[in-house]
C-alpha angles and dihedrals in degrees: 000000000000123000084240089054086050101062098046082055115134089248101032111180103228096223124177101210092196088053093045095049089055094051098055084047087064097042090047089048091045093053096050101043092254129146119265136167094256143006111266120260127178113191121169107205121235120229104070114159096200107086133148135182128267099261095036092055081050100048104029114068090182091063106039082060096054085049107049095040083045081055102045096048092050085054088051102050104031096062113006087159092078130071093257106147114199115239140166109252129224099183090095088076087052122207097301090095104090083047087048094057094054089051107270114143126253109236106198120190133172100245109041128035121266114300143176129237109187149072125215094191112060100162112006097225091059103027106032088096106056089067111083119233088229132023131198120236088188090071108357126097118321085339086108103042082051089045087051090040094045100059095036081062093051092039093049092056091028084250102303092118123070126235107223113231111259132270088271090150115192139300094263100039088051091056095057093059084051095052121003108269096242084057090049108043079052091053083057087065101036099027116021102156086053099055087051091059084053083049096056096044089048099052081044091067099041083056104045088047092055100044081049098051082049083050103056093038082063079221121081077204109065087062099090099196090180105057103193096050090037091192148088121291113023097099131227134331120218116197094209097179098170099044093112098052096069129060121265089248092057088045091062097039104054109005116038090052087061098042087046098054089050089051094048081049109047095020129271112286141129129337118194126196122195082202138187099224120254112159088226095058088086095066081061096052101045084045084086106099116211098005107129111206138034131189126246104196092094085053092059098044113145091007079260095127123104128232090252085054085059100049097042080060099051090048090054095046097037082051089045088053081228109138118232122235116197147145111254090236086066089080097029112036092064084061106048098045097045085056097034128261108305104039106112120237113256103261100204087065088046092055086038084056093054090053093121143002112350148160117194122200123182132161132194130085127356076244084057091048090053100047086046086056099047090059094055089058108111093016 
């Protein structure tokens, strides 16, 4: 397909490649502690028409395509003025995609993304062995349905979108979804070398799914493993949401050997937790030697952290030279909703949360976009 051909398709996504380079170039100086006109912001922009239901946005590739190019136009138009990137979404095929390809089946509902219900290990000295040590995206699971889904996405835009990587999760998180994760957190204690071997054959599949993901773009770079810097060179992003479940200790032992080897491997980049919320779940995260953003929004869970939480968190991670990414409504909404809706956020620990490394994201109205950026004046 030629690039002429692209842009006479039937969902064009209307890119302005000058706004977008500068752009990246905010994001990449963010990241590295560099200087930059302004501060990043991402904001996606509320009010999309296009919209489809769970399972449709699983099953139908077509119309996962007329959504998400209907989104990320509507990104694009309704506030140019942000950081927003365009990128193809996997989410749609939710984390059920690494069980998928040991067997496990898909469970696809209307209202929540594509999950998985059971478990093939029940106990690791009988089971283990029913798992493979390598799968095979080309044939196994939901492989097949990515794989369909993947190069509909790059033929559709002749190739000038990216594809984000897909919900691959984490080693550990993967293993959960092998054996149950009480199970599995008892099987550390009573046998540790086995829950190793799931380990391995857990990060294996996170990485052939990956290369294989590289393989059918026929561009190692359309796949943005990193989805919130959806471009070359920020490394990978690892969704660990049971980090903070586990102790610290656990956590070295059988977790951040598994993430790390996927980061030397795909590059350092972000990795994200959903929480809950332990205090000690930071001391994981910032474990990771050489990764260059977290995620916030665990910390906020619940909007029950304190303002000295916060900035506790911001000196570790500002000492720890790690940038921060977080909704803005990560340092105001606590505010607001301990005082009651209308009270305004407190801007000086807004600007005390922006010293150092940060990339803010938002989404609601234009009205919304302009407020946000208002409070990054001066950070």
């Amino acid at each position: 397909m030629s690039r002429a051909t692209a842009v006479r398709s039937k969902h064009p996504v209307h890119i302005d490649p000058a706004r977008l380079e500068d752009s990246r170039a905010r994001l990449r100086a963010e990241i590295r502690g560099e200087s930059a006109d302004r501060r990043p912001f991402i904001f996606q922009a509320s009010g999309c028409k296009e919209q489809a239901a769970r399972d449709v946005m699983a099953l139908d590739d077509e119309r996962a395509l007329e959504v998400q190019t209907a989104r990320m136009n509507h990104y694009l138009k309704e506030f140019p003025e942000g950081d927003y990137l365009p990128s193809f979404s996997m989410v749609e095929l939710g984390q059920a995609i690494v069980p998928s390809l040991f067997g496990i089946e898909v469970i696809v509902e209307e209202k929540q993304p594509p999950y998985t219900r059971d478990r093939i290990v029940k106990d690791l000295e009988t089971d283990l062995d029913k798992l493979p040590e390598r799968i095979d995206p080309d044939t196994d699971g939901w492989g097949p349905r990515l794989r369909a889904r993947l190069e509909r996405f790059i033929e559709a835009t002749d190739g000038t979108v990216p594809v984000q990587v897909a919900d691959h999760q984490s080693p550990y998180g993967v293993a959960t979804k092998l054996m149950g994760n009480e199970d599995l957190m008892v099987a550390m204690y009573t046998a540790p070398e086995l829950v190793h071997e799931l380990m391995e054959r857990a990060t294996n599949a996170i990485s052939d799914l990956i290369h294989a993901m590289q393989r059918w773009a026929g561009d190692p770079d359309l796949i943005a493993i990193n989805p919130k810097l959806p471009f070359p060179g920020n490394g990978l992003v690892i969704w660990d949401d049971y980090i903070s479940v586990i102790s610290p200790d656990l956590h070295a032992q059988f977790c951040r050997p598994y993430n790390m080897r996927l980061y030397e491997e795909f590059g350092l980049g972000r990795l994200h937790t959903c929480g809950p919320y332990f205090p000690s779940f930071l001391d994981s995260l910032l474990s990771h030697e050489g990764i260059h953003s977290i995620d916030v929004c665990a910390y906020m869970r619940g909007f029950s952290r304190t303002r000295e939480d916060l900035l506790e968190l911001r000196r570790r991670t500002r000492e720890a030279g790690v940038a921060l990414m977080a909704d803005i409504g990560s340092f105001t909404a606590f505010e607001t909703v301990r005082e009651g809706n209308g009270i305004p956020a407190d801007r000086d620990f807004v600007r005390r949360m922006a010293d150092g490394k940060l990339v803010l994201t938002a989404g609601g109205t234009r009205e919304r976009a302009l407020e946000c950026m208002e409070w990054l004046r001066g950070t």
